[in-house]
C-alpha positions in Angstrom: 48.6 158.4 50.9 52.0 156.7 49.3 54.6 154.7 51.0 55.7 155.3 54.4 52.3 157.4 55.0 50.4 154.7 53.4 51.7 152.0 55.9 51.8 153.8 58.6 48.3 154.6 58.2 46.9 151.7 57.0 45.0 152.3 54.3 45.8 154.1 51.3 42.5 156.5 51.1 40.4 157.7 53.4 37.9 160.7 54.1 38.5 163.8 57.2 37.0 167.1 57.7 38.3 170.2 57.6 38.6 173.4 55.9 42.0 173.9 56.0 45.1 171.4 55.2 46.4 171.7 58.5 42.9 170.1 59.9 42.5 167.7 57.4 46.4 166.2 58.6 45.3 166.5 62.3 42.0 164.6 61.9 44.1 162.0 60.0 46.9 162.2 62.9 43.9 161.4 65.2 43.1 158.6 63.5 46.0 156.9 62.7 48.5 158.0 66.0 51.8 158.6 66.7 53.5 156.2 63.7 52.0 158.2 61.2 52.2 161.6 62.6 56.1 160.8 62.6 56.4 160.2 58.9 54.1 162.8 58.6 57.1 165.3 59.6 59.4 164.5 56.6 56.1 164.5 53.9 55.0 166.8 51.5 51.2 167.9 51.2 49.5 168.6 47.9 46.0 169.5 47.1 44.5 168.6 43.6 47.9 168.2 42.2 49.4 171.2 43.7 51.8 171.9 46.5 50.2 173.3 49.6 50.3 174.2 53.1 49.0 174.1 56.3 47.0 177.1 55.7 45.3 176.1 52.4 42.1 175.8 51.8 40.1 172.5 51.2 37.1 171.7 50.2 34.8 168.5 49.9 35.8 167.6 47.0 39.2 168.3 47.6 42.1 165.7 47.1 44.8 166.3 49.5 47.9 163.7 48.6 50.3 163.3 51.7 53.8 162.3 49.8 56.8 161.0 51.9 60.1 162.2 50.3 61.5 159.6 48.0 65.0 157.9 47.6 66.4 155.9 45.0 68.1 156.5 41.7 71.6 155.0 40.0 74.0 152.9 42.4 
């Protein structure tokens, strides 16, 4: 998890079962409650380095990156 996620859920790793990305976000929404299923909403989900969605697969061994949007850039 980066950023926002990563704040809101304290911890910037952490382990949840499922089969599918959408279970994998609702365990972690589970565990971490209503702060982080907030900035959940504006966050991007990839798996191994790709961009996925709720309905993709995951597996064990899977990495599944939750990545808020990001601002910044030239003033």
């Amino acid at each position: 998890m980066f950023a926002s996620a990563r704040e809101a859920a304290g911890t910037a790793r952490d382990t949840m079962p499922g089969d599918t990305v959408d279970q994998v976000l609702a365990g972690a929404v589970a565990r971490f409650g209503a702060d982080f299923a907030t900035v959940l909403q504006s966050c991007r989900v990839w798996v191994n380095g790709e961009s996925a969605d709720g309905t993709s697969a995951v597996t064990d061994t899977d990495e599944v990156a939750i990545l808020p949007p990001v601002s910044g850039g030239d003033k």
